[in-house]
C-alpha positions as CSV (number, residue, x, y, z in Angstrom):
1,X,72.0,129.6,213.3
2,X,71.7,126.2,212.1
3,X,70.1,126.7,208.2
4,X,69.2,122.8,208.2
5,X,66.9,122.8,211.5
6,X,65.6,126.5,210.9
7,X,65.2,127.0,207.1
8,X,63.1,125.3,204.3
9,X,64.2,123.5,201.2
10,X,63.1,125.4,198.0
11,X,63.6,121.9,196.4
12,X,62.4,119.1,198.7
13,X,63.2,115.7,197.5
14,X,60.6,113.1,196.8
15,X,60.7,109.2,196.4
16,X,59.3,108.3,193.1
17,X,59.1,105.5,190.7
18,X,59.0,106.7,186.5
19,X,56.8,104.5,184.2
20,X,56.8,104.0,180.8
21,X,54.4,103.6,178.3
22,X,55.4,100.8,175.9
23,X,52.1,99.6,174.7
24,X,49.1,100.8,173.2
25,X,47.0,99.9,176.5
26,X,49.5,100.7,179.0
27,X,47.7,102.7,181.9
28,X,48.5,104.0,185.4
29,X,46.2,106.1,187.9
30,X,46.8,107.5,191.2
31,X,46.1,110.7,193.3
32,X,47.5,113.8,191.7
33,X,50.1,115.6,194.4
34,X,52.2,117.7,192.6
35,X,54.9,117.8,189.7
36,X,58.7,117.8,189.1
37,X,60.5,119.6,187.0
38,X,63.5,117.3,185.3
39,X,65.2,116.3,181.8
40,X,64.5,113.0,179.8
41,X,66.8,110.7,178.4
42,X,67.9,112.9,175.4
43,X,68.1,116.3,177.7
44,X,65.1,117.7,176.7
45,X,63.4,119.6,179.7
46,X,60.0,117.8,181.3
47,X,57.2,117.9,183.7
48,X,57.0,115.1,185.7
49,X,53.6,114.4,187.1
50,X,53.4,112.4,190.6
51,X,50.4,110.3,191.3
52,X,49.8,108.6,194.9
53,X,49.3,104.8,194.8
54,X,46.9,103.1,197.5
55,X,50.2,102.3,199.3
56,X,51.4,105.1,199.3
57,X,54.2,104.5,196.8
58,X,54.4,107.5,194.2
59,X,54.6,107.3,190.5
60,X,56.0,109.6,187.9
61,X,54.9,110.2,184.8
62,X,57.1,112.5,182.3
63,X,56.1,114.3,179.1
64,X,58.3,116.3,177.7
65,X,57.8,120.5,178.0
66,X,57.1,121.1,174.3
67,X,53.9,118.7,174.6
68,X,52.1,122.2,175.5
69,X,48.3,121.3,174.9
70,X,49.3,118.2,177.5
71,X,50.2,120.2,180.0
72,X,47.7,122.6,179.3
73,X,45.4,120.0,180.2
74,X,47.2,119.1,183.5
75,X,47.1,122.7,184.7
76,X,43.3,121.8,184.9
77,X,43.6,119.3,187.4
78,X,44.0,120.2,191.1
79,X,46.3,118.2,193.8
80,X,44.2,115.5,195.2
81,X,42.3,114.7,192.3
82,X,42.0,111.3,191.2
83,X,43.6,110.8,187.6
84,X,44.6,108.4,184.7
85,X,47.3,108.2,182.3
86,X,46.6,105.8,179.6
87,X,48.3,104.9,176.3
88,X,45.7,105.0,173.9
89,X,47.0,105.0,170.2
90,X,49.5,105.7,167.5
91,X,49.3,108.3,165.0
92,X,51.6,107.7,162.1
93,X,53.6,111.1,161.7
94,X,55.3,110.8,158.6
95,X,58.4,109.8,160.6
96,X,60.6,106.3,161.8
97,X,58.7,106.3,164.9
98,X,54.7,107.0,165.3
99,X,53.5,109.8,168.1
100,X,51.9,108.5,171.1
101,X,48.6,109.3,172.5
102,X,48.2,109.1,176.5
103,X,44.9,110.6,177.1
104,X,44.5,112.7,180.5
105,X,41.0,110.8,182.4
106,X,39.7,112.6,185.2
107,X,37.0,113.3,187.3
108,X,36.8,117.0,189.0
109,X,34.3,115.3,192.1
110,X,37.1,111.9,192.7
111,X,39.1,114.3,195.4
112,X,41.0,112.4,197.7
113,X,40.3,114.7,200.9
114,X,43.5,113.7,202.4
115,X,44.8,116.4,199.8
116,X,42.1,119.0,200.2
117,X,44.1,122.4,200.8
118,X,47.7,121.4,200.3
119,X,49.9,123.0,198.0
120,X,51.2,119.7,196.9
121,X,54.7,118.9,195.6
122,X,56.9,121.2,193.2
123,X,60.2,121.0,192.9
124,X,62.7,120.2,190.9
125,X,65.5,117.0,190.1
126,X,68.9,117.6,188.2
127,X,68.9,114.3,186.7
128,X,66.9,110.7,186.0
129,X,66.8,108.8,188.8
130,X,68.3,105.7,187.1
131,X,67.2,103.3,190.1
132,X,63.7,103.8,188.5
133,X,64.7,102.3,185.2
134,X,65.1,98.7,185.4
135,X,68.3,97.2,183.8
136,X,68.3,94.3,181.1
137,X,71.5,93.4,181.6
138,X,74.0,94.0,184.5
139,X,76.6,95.8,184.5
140,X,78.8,92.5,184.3
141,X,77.4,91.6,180.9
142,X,76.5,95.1,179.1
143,X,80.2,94.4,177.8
144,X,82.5,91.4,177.5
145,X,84.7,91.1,180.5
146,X,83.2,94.9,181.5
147,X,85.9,96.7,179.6
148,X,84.0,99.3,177.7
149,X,81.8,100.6,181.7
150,X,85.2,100.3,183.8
151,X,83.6,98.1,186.1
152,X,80.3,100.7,187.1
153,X,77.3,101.3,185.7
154,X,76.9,104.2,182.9
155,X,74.8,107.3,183.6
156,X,71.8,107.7,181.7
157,X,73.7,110.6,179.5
158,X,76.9,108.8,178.9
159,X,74.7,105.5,177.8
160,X,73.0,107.8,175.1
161,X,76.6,108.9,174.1
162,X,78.1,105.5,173.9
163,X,75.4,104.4,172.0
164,X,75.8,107.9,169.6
165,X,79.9,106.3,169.2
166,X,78.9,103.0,168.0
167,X,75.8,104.2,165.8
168,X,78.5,106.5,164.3
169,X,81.5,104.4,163.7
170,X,80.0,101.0,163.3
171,X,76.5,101.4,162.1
172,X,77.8,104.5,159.3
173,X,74.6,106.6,161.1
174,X,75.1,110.4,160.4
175,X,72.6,112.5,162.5
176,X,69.8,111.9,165.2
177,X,67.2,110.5,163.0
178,X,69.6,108.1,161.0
179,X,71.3,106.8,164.3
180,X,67.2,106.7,165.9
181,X,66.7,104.5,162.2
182,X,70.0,102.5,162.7
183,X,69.7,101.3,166.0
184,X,66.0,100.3,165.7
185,X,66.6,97.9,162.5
186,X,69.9,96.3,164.3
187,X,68.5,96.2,167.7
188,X,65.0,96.0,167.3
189,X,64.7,99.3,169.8
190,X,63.6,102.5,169.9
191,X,66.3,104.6,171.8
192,X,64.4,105.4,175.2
193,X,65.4,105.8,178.7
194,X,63.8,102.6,179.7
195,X,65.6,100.8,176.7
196,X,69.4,102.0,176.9
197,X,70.7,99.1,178.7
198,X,69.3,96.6,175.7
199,X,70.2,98.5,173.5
200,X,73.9,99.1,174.7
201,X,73.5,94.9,175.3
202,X,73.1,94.2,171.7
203,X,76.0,97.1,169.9
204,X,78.3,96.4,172.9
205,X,79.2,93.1,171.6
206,X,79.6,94.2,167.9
């Protein structure tokens, strides 16, 4: 028996592209087929939510899995409805960084019928797909003369713990939040998947 011609993958890959939401405004929309289960930059278990472009291209958009009324929301929606993620506003929290609102738009009757009936896409993804996030610097120039990455590009977890060293011992940041605070008034970043490269740009060459 050949497993790989007669069996069925309980975790099918899928081609997919992350987006961000930087700016009050930002907004994407697509055709809801299914969701995957991951972890963000920092580790912390997410849905991913995959909307169908025109072109068939597929987007992802994450929220993290303590973000329950979110999801809540999403459990609402059924594969091959039509549906908008859009960054509406900031709610100051009391904290360094203020929370941000994506509102969930839909429409139960915009169905793409292409979709009508199929179970849609669930599976699941062991890490980021770091192809999605586009790099500000190269890997030739995060560091002077590449010493610090070897010559090879960091993974998204070993980023966030080179940027944790040099918070530490250069900045004097003790803790998450201080190291969140240190980074942003040196850099002029918040510490975010899409980020890490400028980020790592600017403490690299301290």
């Amino acid at each position: 028996m050949d497993i790989f011609s007669e069996g069925k993958s309980l975790n099918p890959s899928v081609d997919f592209k992350w987006v961000s939401f930087k700016a009050v405004g930002d907004k994407y929309q697509g055709v809801y087929i299914g969701t995957v289960k991951n972890n963000d930059g920092y580790g912390n278990p997410q849905t991913t939510y995959l909307i169908e472009q025109p072109d068939k291209s597929v987007l992802g958009v994450g929220m993290k899995d303590s973000k329950e009324r979110f999801h809540e929301l999403m459990d609402g929606v059924k594969i091959g409805q039509h549906v908008g993620f859009i960054f509406s506003k900031e709610v100051e929290t009391g904290k360094p960084n203020k929370a941000k609102i994506i509102e969930i738009i839909t429409n139960p009757s915009a169905v793409d019928t292409s979709w009508v009936g199929k179970k849609g896409i669930n599976t699941t993804i062991a890490d980021e797909n770091e192809e999605t996030i586009e790099p500000v610097f190269t890997k030739d120039n995060i560091f002077p003369d590449n010493a610090e990455t070897g010559g090879s590009f960091l993974s998204v977890p070993d980023k966030i713990k080179k940027i944790t060293e040099i918070a530490t011992q250069k900045l004097g940041a003790t803790g998450p939040e201080d190291i969140r605070i240190k980074v942003k008034e040196i850099t002029g970043l918040d510490i975010s998947p899409a980020n890490l490269d400028g980020i790592l740009g600017v403490l690299g060459v301290m």
